[in-house]
TIRO-2110 file (N, C-alpha, C; in Angstrom, 1 decimal):
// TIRO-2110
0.8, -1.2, 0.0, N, 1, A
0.0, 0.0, 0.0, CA, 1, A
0.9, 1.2, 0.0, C, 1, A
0.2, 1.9, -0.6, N, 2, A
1.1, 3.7, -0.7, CA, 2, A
0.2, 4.7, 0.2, C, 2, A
1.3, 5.3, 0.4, N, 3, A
0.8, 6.5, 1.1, CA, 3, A
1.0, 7.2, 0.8, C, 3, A
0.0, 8.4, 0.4, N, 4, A
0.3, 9.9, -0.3, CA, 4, A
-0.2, 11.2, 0.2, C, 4, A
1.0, 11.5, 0.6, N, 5, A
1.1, 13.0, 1.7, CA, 5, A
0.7, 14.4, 0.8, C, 5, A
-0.5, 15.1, 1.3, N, 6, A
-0.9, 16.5, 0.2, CA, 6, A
-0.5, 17.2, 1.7, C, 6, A
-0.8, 18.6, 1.3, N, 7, A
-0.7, 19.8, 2.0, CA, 7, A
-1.9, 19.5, 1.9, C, 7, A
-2.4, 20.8, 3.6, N, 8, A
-3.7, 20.8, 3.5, CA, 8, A
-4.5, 21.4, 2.6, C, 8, A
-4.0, 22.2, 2.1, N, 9, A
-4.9, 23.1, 0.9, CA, 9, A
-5.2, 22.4, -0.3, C, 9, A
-4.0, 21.6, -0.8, N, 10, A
-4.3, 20.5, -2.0, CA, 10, A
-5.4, 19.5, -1.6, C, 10, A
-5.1, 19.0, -0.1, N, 11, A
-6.2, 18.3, 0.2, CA, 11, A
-7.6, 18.7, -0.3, C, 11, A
-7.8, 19.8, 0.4, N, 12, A
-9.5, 20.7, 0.4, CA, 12, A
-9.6, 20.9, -0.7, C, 12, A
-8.8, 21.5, -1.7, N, 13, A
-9.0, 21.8, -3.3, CA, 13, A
-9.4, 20.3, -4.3, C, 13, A
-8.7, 19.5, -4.0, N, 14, A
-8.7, 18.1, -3.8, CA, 14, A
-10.7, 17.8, -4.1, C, 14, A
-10.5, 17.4, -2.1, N, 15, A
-11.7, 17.1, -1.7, CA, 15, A
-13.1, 18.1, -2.5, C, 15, A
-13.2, 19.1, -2.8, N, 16, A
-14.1, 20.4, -3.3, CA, 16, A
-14.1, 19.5, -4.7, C, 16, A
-13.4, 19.2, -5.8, N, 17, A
-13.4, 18.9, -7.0, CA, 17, A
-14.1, 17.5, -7.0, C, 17, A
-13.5, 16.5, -6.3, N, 18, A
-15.0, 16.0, -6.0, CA, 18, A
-16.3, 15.9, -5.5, C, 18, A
-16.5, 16.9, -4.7, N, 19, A
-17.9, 16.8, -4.5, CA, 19, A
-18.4, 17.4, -5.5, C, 19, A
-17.9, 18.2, -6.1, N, 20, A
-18.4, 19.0, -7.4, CA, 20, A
-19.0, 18.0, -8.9, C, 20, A
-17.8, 16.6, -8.5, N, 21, A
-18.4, 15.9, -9.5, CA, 21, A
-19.3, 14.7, -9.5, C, 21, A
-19.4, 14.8, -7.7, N, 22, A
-20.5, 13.6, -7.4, CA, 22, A
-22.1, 14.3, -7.7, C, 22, A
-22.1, 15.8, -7.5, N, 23, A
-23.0, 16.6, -7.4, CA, 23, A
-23.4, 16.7, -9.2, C, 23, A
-22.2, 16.9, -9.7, N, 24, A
-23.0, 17.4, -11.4, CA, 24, A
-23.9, 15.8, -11.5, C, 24, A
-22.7, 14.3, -11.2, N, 25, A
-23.2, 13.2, -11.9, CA, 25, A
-24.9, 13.3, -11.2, C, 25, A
-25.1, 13.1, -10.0, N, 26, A
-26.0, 13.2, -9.3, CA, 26, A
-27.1, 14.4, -10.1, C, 26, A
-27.2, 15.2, -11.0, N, 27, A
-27.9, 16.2, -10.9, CA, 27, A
-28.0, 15.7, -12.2, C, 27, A
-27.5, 15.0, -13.0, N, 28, A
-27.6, 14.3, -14.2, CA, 28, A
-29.0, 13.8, -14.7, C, 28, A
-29.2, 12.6, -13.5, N, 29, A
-29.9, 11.6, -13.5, CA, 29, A
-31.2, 11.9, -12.8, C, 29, A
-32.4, 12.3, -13.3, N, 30, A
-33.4, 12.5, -12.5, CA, 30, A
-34.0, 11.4, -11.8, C, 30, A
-34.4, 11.8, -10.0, N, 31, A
-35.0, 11.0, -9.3, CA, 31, A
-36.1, 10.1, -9.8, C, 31, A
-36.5, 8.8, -9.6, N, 32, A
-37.0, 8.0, -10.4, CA, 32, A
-38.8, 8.7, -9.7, C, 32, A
-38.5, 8.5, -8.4, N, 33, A
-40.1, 8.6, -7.3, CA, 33, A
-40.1, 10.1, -7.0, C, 33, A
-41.3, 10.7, -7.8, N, 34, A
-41.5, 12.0, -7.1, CA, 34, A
-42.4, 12.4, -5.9, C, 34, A
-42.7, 13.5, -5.0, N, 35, A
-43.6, 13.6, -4.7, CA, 35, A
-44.7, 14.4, -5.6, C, 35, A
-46.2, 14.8, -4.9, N, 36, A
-47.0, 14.8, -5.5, CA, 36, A
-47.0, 16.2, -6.2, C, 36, A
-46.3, 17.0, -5.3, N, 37, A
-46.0, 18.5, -5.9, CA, 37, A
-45.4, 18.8, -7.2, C, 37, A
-44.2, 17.8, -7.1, N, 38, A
-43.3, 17.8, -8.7, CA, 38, A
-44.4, 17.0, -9.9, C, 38, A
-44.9, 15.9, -9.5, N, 39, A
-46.1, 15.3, -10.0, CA, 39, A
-46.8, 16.3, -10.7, C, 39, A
-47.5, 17.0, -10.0, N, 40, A
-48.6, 18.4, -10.1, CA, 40, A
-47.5, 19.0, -11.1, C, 40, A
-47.0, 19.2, -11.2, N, 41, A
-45.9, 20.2, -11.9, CA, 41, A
-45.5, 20.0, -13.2, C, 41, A
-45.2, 18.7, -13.4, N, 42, A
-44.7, 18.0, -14.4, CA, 42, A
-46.3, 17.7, -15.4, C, 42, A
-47.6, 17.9, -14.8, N, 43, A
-48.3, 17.3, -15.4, CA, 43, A
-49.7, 18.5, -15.8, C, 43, A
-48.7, 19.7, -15.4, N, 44, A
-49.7, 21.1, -15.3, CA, 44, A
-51.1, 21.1, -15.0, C, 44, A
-50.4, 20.5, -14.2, N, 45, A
-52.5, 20.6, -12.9, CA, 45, A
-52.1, 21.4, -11.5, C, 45, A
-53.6, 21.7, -11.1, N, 46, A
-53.5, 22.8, -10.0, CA, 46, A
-54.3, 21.6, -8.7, C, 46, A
-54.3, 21.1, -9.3, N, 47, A
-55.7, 20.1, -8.3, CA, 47, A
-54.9, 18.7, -7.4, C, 47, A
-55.1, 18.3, -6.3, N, 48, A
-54.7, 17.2, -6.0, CA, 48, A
-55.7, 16.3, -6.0, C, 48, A
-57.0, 17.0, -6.7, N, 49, A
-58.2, 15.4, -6.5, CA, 49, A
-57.7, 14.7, -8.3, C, 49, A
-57.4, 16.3, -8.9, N, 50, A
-57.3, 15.2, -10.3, CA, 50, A
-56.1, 14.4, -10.0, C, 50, A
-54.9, 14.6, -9.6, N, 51, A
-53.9, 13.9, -9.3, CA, 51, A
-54.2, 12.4, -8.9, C, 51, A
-55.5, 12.5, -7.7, N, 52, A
-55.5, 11.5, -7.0, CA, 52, A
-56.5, 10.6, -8.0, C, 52, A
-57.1, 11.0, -8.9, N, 53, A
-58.0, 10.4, -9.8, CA, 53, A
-57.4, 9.9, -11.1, C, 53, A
-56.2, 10.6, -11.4, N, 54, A
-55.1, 10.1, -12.7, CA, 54, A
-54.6, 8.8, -11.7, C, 54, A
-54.2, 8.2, -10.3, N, 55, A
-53.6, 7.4, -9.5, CA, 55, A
-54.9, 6.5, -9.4, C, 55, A
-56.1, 6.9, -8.8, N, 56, A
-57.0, 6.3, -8.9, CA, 56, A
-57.3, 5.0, -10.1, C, 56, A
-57.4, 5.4, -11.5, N, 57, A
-58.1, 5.1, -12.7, CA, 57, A
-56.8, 4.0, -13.4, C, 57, A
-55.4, 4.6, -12.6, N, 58, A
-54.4, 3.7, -12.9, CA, 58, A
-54.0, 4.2, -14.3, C, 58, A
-54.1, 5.4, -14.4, N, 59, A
-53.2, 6.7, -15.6, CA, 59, A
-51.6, 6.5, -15.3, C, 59, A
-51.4, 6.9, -14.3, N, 60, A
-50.5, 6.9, -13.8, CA, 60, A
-49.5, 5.6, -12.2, C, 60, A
-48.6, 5.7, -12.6, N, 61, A
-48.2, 4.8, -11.2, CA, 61, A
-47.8, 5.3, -10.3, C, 61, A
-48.1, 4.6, -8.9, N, 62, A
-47.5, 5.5, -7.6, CA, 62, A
-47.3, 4.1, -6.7, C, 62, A
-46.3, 4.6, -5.7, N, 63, A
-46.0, 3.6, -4.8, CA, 63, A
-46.5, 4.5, -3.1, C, 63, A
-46.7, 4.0, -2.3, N, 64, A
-47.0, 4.4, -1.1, CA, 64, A
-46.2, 3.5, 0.0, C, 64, A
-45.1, 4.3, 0.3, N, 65, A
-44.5, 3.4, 1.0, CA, 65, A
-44.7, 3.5, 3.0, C, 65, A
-45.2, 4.3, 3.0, N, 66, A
-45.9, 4.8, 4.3, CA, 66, A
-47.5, 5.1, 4.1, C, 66, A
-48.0, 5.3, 5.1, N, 67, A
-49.9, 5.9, 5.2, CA, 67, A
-49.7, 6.8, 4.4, C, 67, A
-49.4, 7.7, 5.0, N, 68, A
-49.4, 9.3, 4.3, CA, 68, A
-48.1, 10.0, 3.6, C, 68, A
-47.6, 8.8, 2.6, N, 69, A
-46.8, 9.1, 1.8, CA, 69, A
-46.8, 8.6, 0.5, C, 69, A
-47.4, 9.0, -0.7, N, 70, A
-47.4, 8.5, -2.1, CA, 70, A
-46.6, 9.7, -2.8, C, 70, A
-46.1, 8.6, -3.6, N, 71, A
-44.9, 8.7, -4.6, CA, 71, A
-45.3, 8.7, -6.1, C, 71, A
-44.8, 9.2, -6.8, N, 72, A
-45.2, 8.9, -8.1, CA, 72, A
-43.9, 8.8, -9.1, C, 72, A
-44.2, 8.0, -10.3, N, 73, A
-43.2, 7.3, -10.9, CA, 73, A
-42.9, 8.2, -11.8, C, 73, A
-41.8, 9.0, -12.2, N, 74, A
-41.9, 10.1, -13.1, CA, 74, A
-41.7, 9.3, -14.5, C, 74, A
-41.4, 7.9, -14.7, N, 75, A
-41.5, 8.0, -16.2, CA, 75, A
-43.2, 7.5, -16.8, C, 75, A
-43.8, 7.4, -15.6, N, 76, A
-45.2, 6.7, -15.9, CA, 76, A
-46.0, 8.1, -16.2, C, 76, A
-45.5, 9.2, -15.3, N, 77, A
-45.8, 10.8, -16.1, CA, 77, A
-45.8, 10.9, -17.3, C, 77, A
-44.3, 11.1, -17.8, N, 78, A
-43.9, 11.3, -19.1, CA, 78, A
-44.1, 10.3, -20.5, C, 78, A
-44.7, 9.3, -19.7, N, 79, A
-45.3, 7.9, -20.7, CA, 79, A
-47.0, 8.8, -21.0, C, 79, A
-47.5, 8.8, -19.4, N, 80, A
-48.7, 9.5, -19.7, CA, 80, A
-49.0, 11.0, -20.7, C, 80, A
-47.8, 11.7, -20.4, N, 81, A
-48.4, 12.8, -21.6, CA, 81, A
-47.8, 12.2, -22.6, C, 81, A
-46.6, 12.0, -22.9, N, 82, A
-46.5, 11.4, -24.3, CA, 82, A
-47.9, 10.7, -25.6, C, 82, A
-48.3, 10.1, -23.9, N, 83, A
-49.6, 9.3, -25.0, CA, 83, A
-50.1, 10.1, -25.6, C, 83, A
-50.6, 11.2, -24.4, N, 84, A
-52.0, 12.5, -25.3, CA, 84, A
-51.4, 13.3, -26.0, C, 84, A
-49.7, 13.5, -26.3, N, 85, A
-49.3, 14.2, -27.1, CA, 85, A
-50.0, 14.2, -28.5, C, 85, A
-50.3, 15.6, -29.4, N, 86, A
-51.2, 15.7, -30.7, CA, 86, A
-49.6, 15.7, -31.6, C, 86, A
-50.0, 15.1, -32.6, N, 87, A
-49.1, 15.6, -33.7, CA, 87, A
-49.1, 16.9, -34.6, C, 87, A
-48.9, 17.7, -35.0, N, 88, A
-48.9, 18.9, -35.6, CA, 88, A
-49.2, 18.6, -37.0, C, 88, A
-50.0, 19.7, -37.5, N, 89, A
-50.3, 19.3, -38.8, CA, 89, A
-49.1, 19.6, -40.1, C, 89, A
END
């Protein structure tokens, strides 16, 4: 094994450059489970009953991994508007 002695400043310059690139890779990849707010967002509605009625009717997928916690699947969103997407004439 090696050991390799920095100054502390190279260290922290160092250490900063990585978190920088655990952070970009991380900001890359969007979270797979949203909550219901980003949900609402992503799907330009103001309402949480239409929400709960797109989950309801099985439009959309959601996981509830607590009572009072539902999740929603963001590619099951983007599958969802895709569908009603219109083609342009």
């Amino acid at each position: 094994m090696q050991v390799v002695c920095l100054q502390e400043e190279a260290f922290y310059a160092l250490f900063d450059k990585v978190i920088e690139h655990v952070e970009a890779k991380r900001k890359d990849k969007p979270v797979k489970w949203i909550d219901g707010e980003e949900a609402m967002l992503l799907l330009n509605i103001k309402s949480t009953t239409t929400l709960q009625k797109l989950r309801n009717v099985g439009k959309i997928r959601f996981s509830q991994p607590q009572k009072k916690i539902i999740l929603y699947d963001r590619d099951s969103i983007n599958e969802y508007i895709e569908k009603h997407a219109r083609e342009t004439f």
